[in-house]
Every structure is written in structure tokens, then in C-alpha cells.
CHARMM-style PDB file with segment names, atoms N, HN, CA, C and O in Angstrom:
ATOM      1  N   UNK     1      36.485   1.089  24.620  1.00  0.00      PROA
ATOM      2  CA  UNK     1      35.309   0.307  24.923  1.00  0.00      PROA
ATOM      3  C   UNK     1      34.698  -0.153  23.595  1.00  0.00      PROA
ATOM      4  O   UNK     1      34.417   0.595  22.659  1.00  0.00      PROA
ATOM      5  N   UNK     2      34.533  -1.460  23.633  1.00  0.00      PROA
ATOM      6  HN  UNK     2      34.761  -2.069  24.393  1.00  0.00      PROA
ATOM      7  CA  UNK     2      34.115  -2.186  22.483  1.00  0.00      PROA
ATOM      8  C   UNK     2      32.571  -1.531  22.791  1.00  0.00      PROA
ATOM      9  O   UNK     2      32.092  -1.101  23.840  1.00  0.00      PROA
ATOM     10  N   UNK     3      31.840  -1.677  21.024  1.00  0.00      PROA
ATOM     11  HN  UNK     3      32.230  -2.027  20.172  1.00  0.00      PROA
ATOM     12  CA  UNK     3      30.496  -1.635  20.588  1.00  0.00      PROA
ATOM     13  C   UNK     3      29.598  -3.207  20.615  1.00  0.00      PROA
ATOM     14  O   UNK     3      30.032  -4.201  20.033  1.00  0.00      PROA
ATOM     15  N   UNK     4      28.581  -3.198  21.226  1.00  0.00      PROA
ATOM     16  HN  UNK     4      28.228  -2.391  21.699  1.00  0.00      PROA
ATOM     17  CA  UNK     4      28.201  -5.189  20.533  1.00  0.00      PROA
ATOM     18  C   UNK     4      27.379  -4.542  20.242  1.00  0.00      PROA
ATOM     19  O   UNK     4      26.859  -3.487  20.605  1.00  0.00      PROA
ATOM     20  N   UNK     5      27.235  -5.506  19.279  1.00  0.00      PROA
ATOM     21  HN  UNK     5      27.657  -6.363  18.984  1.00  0.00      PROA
ATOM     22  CA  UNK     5      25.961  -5.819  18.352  1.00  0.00      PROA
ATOM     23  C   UNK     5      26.014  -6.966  17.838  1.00  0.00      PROA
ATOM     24  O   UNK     5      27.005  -7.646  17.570  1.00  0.00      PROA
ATOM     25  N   UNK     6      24.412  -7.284  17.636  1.00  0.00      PROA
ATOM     26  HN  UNK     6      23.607  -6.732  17.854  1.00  0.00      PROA
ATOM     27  CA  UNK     6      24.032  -8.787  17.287  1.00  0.00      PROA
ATOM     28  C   UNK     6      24.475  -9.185  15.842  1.00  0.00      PROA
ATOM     29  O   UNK     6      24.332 -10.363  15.515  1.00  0.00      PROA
ATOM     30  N   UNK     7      25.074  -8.173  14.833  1.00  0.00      PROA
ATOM     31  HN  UNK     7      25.190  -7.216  15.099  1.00  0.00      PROA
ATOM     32  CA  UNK     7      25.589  -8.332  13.634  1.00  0.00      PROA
ATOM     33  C   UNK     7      24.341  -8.184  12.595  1.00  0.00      PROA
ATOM     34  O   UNK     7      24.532  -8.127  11.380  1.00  0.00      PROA
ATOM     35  N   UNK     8      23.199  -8.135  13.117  1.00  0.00      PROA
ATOM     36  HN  UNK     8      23.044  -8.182  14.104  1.00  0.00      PROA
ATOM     37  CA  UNK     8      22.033  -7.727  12.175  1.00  0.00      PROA
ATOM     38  C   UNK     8      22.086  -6.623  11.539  1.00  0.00      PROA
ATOM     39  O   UNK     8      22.912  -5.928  12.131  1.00  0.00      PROA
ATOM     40  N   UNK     9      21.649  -6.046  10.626  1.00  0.00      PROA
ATOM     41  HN  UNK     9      20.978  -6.610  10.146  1.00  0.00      PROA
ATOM     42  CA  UNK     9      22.061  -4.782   9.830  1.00  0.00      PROA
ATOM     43  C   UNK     9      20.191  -4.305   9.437  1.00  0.00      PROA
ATOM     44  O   UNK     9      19.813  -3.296   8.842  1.00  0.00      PROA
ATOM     45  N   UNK    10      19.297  -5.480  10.039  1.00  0.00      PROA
ATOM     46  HN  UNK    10      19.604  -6.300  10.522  1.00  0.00      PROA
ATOM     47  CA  UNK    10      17.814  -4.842   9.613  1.00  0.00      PROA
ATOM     48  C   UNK    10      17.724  -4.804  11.272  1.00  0.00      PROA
ATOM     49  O   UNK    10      18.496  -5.225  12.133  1.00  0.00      PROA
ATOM     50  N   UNK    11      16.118  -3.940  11.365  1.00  0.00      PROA
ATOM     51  HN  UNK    11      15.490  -3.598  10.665  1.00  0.00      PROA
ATOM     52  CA  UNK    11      15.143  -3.563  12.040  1.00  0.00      PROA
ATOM     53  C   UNK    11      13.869  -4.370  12.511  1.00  0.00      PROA
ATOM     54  O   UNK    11      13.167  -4.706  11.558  1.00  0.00      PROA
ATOM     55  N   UNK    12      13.512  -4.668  13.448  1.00  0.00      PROA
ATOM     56  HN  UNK    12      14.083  -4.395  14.223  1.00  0.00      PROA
ATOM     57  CA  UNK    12      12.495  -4.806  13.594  1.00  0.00      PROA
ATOM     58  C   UNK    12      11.422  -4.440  12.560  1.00  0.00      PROA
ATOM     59  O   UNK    12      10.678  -5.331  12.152  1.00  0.00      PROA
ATOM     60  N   UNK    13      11.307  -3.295  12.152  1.00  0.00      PROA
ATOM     61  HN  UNK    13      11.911  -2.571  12.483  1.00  0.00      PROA
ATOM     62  CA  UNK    13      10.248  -2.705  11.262  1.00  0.00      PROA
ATOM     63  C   UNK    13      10.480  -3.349  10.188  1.00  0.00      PROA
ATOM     64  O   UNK    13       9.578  -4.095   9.808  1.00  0.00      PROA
ATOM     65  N   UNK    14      11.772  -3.268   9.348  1.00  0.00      PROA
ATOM     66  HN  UNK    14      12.505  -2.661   9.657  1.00  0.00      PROA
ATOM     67  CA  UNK    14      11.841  -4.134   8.396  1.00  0.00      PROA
ATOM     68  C   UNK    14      11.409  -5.414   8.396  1.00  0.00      PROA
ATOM     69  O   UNK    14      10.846  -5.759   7.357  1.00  0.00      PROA
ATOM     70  N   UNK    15      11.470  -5.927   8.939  1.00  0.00      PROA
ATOM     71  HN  UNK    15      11.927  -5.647   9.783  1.00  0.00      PROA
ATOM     72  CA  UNK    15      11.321  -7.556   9.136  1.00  0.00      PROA
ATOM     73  C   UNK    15       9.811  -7.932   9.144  1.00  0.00      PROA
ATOM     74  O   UNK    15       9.300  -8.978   8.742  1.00  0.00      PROA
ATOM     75  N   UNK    16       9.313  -7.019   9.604  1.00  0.00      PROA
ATOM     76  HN  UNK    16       9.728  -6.170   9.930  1.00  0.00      PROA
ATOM     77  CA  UNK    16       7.483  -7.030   9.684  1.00  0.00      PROA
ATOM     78  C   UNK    16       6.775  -6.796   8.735  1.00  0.00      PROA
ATOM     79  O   UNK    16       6.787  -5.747   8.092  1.00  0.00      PROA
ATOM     80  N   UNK    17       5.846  -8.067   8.475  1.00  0.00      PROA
ATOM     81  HN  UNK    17       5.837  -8.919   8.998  1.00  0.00      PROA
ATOM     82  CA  UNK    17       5.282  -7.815   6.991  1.00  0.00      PROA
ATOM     83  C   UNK    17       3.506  -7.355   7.455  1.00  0.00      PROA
ATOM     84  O   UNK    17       2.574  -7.967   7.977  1.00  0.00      PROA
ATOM     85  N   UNK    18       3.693  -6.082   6.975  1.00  0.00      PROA
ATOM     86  HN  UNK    18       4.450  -5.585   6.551  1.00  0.00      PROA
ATOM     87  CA  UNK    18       2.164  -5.889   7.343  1.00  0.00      PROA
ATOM     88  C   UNK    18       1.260  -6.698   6.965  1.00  0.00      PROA
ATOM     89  O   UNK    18       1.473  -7.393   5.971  1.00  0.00      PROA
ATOM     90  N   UNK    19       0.121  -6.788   7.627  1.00  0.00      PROA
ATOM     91  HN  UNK    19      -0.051  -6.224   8.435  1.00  0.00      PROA
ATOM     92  CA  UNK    19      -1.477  -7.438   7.029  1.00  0.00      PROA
ATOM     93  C   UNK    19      -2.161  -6.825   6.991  1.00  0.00      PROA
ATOM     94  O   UNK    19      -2.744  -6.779   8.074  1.00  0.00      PROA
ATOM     95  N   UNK    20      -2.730  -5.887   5.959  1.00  0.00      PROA
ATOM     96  HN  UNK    20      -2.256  -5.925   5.079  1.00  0.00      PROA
ATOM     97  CA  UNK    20      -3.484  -5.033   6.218  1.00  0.00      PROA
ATOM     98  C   UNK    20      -4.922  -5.454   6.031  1.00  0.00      PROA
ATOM     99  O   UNK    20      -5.266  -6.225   5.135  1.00  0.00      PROA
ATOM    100  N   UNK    21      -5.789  -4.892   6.952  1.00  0.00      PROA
ATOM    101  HN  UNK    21      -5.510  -4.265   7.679  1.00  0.00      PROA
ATOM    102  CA  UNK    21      -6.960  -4.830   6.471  1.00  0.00      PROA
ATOM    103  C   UNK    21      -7.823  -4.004   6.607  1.00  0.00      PROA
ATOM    104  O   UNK    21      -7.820  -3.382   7.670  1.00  0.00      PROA
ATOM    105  N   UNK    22      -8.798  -3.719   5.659  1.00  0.00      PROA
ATOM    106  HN  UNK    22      -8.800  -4.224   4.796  1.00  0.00      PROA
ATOM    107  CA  UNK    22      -9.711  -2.620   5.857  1.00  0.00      PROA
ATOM    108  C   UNK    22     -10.599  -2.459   6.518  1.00  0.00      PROA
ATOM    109  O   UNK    22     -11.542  -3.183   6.835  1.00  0.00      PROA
ATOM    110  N   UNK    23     -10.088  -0.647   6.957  1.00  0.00      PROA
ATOM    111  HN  UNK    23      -9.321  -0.059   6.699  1.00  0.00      PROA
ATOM    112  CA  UNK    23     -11.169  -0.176   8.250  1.00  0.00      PROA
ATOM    113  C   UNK    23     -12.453   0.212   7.729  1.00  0.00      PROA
ATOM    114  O   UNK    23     -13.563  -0.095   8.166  1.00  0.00      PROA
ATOM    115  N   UNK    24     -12.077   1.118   6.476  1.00  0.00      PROA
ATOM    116  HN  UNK    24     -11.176   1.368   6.122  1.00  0.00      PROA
ATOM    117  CA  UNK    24     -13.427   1.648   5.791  1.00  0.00      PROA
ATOM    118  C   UNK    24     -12.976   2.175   4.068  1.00  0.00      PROA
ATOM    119  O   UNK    24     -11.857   2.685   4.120  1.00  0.00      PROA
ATOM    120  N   UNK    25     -13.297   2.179   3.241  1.00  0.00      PROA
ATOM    121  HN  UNK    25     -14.206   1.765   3.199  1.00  0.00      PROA
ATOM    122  CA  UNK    25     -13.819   2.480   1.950  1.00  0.00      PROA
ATOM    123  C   UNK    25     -14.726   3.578   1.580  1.00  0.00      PROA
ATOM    124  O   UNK    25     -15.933   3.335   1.610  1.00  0.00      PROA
ATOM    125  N   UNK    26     -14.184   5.157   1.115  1.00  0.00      PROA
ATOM    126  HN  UNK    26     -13.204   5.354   1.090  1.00  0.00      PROA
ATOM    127  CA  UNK    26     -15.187   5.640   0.914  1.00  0.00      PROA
ATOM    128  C   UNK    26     -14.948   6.597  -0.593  1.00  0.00      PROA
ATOM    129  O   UNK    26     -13.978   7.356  -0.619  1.00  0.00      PROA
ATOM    130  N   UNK    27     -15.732   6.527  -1.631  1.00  0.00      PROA
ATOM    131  HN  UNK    27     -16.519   5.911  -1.611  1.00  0.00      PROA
ATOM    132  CA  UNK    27     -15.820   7.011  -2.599  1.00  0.00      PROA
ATOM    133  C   UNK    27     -16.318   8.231  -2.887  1.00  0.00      PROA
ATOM    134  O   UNK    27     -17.418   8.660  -2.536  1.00  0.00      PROA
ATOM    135  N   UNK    28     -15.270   8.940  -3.709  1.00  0.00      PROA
ATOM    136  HN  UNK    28     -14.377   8.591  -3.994  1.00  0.00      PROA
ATOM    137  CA  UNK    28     -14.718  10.124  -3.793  1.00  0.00      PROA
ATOM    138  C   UNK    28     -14.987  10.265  -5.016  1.00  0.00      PROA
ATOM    139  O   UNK    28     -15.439   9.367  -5.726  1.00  0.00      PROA
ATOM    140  N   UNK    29     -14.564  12.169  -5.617  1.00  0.00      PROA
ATOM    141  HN  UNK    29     -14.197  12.899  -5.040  1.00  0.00      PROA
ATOM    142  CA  UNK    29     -14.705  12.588  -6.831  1.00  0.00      PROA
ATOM    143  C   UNK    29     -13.579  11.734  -7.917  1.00  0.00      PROA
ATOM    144  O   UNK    29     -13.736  11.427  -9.099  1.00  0.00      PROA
ATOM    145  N   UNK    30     -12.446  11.510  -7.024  1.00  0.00      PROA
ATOM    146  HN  UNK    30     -12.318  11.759  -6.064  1.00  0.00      PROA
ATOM    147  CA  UNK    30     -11.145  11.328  -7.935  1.00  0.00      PROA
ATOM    148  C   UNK    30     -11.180   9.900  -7.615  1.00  0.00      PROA
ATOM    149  O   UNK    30     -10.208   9.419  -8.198  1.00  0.00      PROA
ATOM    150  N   UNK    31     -11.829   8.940  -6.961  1.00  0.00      PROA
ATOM    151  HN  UNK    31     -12.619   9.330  -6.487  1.00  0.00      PROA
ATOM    152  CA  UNK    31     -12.178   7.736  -7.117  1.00  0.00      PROA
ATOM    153  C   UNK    31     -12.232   6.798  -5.845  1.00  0.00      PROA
ATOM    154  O   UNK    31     -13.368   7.048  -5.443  1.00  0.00      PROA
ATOM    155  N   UNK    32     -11.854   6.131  -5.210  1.00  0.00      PROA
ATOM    156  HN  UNK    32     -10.931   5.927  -5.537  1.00  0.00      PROA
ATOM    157  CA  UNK    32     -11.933   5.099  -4.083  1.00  0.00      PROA
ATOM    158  C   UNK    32     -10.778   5.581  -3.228  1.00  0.00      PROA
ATOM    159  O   UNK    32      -9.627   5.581  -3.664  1.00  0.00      PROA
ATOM    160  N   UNK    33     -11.091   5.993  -2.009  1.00  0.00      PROA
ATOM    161  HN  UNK    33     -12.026   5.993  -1.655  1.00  0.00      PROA
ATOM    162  CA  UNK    33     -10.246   5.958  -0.682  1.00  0.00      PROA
ATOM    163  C   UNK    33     -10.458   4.738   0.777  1.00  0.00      PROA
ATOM    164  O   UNK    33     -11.356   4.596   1.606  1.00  0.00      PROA
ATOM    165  N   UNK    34      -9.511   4.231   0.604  1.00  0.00      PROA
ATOM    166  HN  UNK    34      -8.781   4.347  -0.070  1.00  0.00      PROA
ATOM    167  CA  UNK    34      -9.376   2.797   1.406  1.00  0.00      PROA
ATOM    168  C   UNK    34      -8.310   3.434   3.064  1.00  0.00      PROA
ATOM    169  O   UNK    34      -7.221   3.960   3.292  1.00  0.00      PROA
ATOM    170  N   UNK    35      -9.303   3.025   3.699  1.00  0.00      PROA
ATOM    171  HN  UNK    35     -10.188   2.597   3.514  1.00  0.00      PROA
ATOM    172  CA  UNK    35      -8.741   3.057   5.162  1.00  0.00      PROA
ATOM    173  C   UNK    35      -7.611   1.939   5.682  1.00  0.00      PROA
ATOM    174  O   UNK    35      -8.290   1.075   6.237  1.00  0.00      PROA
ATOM    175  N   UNK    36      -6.557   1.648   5.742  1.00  0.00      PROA
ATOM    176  HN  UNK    36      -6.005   2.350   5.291  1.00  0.00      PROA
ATOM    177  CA  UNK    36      -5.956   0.100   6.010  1.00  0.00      PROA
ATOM    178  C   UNK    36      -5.581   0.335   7.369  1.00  0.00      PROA
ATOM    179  O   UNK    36      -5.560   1.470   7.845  1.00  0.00      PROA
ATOM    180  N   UNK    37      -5.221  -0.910   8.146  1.00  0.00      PROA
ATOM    181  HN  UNK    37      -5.238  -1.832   7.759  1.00  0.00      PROA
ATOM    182  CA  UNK    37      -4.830  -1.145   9.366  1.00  0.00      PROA
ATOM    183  C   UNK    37      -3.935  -2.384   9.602  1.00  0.00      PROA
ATOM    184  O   UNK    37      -4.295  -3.431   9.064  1.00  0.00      PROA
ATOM    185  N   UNK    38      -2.802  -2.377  10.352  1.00  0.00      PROA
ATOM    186  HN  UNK    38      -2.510  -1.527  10.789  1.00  0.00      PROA
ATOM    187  CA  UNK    38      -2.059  -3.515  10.399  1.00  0.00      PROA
ATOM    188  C   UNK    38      -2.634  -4.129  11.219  1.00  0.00      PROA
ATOM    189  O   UNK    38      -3.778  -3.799  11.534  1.00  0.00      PROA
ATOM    190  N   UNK    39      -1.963  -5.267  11.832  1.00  0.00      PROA
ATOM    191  HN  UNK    39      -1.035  -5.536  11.576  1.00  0.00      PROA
ATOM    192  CA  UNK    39      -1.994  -5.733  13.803  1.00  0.00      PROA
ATOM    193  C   UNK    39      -1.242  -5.441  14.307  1.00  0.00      PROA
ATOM    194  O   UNK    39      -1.246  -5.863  15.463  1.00  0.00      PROA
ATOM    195  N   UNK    40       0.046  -4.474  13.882  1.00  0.00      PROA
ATOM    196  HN  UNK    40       0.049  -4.132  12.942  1.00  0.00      PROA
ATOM    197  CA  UNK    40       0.607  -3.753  14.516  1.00  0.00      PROA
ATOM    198  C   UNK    40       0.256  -2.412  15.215  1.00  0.00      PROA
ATOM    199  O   UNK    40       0.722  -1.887  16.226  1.00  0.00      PROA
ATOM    200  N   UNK    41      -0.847  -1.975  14.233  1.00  0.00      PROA
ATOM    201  HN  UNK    41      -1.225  -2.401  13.411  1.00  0.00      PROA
ATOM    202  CA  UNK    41      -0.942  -0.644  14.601  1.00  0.00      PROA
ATOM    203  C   UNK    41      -1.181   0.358  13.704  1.00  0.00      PROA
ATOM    204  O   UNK    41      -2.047   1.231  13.668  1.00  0.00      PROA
ATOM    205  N   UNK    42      -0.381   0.119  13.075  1.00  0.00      PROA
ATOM    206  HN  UNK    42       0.323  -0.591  13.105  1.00  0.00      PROA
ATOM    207  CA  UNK    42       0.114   1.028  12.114  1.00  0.00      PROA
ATOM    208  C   UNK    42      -1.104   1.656  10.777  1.00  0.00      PROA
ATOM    209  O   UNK    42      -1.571   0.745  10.094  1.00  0.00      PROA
ATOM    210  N   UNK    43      -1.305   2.254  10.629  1.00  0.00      PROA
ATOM    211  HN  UNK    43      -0.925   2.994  11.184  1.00  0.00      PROA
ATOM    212  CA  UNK    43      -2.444   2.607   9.596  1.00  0.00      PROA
ATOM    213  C   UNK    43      -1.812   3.118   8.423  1.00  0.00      PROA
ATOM    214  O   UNK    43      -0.647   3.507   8.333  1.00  0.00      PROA
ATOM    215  N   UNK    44      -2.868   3.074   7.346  1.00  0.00      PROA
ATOM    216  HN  UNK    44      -3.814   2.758   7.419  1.00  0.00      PROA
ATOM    217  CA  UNK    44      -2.340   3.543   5.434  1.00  0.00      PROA
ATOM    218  C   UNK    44      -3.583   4.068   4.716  1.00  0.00      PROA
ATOM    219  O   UNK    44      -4.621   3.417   4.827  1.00  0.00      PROA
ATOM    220  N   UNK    45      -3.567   5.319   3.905  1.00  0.00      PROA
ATOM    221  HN  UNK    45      -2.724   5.848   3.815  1.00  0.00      PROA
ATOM    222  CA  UNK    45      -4.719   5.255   3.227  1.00  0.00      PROA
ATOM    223  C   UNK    45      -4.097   5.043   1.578  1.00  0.00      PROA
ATOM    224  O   UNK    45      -2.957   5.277   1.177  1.00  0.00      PROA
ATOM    225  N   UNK    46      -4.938   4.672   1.035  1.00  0.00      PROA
ATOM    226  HN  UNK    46      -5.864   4.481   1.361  1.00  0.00      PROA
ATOM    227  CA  UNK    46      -5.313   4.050  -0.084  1.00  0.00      PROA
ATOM    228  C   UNK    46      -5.673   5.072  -1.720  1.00  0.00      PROA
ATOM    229  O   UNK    46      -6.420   5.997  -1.401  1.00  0.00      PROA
ATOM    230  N   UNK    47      -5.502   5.098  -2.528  1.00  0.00      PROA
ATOM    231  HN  UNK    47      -4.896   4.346  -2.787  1.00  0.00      PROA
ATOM    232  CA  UNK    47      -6.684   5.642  -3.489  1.00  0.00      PROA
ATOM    233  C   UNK    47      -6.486   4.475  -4.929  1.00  0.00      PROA
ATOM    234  O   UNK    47      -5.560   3.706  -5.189  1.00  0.00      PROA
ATOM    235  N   UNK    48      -7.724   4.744  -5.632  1.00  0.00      PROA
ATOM    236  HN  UNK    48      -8.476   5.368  -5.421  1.00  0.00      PROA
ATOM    237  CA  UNK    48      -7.698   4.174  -6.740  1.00  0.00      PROA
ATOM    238  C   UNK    48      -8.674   5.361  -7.346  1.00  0.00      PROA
ATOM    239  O   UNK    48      -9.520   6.075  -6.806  1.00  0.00      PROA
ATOM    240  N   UNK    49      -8.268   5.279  -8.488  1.00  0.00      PROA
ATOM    241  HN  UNK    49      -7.581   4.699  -8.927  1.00  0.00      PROA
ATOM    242  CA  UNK    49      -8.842   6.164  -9.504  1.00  0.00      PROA
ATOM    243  C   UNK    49      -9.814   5.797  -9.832  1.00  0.00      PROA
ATOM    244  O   UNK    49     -10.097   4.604  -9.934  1.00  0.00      PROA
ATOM    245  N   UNK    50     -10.677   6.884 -10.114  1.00  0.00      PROA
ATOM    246  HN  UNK    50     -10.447   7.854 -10.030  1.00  0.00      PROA
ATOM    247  CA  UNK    50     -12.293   6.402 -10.724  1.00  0.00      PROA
ATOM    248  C   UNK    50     -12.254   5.856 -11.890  1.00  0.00      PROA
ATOM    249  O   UNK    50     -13.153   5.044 -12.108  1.00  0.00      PROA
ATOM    250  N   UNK    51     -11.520   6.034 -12.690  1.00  0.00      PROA
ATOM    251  HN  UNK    51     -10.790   6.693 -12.513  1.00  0.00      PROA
ATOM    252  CA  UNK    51     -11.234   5.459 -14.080  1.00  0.00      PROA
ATOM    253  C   UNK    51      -9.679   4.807 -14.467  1.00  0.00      PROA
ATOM    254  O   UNK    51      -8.543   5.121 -14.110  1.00  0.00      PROA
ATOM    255  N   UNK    52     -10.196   3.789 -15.339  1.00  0.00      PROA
ATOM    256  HN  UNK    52     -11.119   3.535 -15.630  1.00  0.00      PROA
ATOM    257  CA  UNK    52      -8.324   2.949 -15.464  1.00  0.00      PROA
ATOM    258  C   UNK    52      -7.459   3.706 -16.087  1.00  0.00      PROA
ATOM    259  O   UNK    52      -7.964   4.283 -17.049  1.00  0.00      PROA
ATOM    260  N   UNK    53      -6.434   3.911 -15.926  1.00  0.00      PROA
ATOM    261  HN  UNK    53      -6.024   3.442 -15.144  1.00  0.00      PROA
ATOM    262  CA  UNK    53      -5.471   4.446 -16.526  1.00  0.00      PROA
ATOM    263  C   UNK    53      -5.418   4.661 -17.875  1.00  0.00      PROA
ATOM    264  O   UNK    53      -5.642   5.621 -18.612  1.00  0.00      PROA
ATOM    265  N   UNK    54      -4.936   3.105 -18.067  1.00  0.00      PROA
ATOM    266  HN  UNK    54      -4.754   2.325 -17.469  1.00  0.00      PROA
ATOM    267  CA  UNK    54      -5.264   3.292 -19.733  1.00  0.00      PROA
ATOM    268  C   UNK    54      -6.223   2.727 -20.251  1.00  0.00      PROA
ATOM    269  O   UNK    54      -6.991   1.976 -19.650  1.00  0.00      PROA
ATOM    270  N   UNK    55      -6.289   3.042 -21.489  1.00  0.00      PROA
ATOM    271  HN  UNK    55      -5.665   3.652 -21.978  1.00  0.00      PROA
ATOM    272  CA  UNK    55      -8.146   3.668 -22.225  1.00  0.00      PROA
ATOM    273  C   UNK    55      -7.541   2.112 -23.361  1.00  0.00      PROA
ATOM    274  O   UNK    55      -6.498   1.841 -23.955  1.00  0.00      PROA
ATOM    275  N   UNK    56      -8.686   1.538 -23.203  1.00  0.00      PROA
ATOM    276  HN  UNK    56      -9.534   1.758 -22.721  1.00  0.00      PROA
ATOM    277  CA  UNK    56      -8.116   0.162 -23.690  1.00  0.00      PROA
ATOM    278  C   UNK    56      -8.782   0.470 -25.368  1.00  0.00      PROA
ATOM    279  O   UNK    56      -8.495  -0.381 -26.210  1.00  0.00      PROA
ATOM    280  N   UNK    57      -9.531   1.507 -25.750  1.00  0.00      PROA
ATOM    281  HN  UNK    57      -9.764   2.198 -25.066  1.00  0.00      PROA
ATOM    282  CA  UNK    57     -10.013   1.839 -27.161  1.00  0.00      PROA
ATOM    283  C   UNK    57      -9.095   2.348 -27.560  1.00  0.00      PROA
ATOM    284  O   UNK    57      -9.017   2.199 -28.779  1.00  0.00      PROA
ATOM    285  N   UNK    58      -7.696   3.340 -26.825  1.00  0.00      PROA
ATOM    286  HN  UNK    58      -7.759   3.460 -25.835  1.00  0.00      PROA
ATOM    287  CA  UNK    58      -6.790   3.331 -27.728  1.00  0.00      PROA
ATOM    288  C   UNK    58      -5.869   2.502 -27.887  1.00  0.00      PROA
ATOM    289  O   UNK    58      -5.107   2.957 -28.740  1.00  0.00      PROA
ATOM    290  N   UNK    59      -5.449   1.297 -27.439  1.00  0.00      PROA
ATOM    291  HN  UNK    59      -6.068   0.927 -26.746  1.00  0.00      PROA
ATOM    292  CA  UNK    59      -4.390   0.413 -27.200  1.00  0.00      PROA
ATOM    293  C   UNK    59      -5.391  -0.426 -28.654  1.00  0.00      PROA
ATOM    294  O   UNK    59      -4.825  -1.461 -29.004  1.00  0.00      PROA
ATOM    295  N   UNK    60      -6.287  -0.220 -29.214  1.00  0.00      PROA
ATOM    296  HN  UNK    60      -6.747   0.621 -28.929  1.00  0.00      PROA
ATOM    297  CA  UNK    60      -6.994  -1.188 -29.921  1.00  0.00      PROA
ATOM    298  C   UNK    60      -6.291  -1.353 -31.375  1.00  0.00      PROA
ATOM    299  O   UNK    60      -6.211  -0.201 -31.801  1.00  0.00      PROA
ATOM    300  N   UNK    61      -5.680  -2.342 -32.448  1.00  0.00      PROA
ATOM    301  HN  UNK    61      -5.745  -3.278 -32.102  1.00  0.00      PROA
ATOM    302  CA  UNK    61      -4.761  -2.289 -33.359  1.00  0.00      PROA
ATOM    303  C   UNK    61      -5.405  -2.830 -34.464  1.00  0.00      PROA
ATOM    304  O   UNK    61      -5.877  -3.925 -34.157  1.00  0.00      PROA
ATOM    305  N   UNK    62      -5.619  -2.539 -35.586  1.00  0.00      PROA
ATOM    306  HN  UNK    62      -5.235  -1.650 -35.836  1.00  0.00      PROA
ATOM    307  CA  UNK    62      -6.703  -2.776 -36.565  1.00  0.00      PROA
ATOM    308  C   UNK    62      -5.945  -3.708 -37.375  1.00  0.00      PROA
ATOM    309  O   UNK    62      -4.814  -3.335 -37.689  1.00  0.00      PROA
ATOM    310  N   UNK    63      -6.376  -4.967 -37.822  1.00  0.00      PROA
ATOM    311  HN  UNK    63      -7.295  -5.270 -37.567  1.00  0.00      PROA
ATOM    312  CA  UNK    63      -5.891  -6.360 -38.743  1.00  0.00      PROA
ATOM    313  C   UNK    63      -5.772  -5.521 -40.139  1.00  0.00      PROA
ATOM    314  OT1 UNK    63      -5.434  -6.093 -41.175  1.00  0.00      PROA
TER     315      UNK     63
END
């Protein structure tokens, strides 16, 4: 007994490009927590750091 298939090798899921948008935003010790939501359904949380990564006074290069 033969197998069919449509010859696709992705998913539904793959193929779906989320849109997320935010449910809620709430700020924390370690910095910003973001609520996201697709129109699928699907939910994500978020963080950003309270402070940037890098420290732009040391990246600074003297003439």
C-alpha cells in the first residue's frame, strides 16, 4: 500500500508568521516583561534588561 502525500516537507506551523501583539508590559527588578499574543492563539513572554548590554563608556577610544 502506497503512502500519499502532497510532497510538502513544511507544516502548517511553519508557514505561519506570527503577529504579535501586546497583552501587557510589566516592569521588573531584572528589567521589562512583555506579554505577546498571536491571532492564532498562541502566546510568548518577553524580557529586556533594565540596562544595555554594553556600557558604551567602555567601547569609548581616545584620538
Amino acid at each position: 500500500m502506497a503512502l500519499h502525500h502532497d510532497g510538502s516537507m513544511t507544516t502548517t506551523a511553519e508557514v505561519h508568521r506570527h503577529r504579535w501583539s501586546v497583552e501587557s508590559a510589566h516592569r521588573v527588578s531584572e528589567g521589562l516583561l512583555v506579554y505577546q499574543r498571536c491571532e492564532c492563539g498562541r502566546r510568548r513572554i518577553t524580557s529586556t534588561p533594565a540596562w544595555p548590554i554594553a556600557c558604551p563608556e567602555l567601547a569609548t577610544i581616545d584620538a
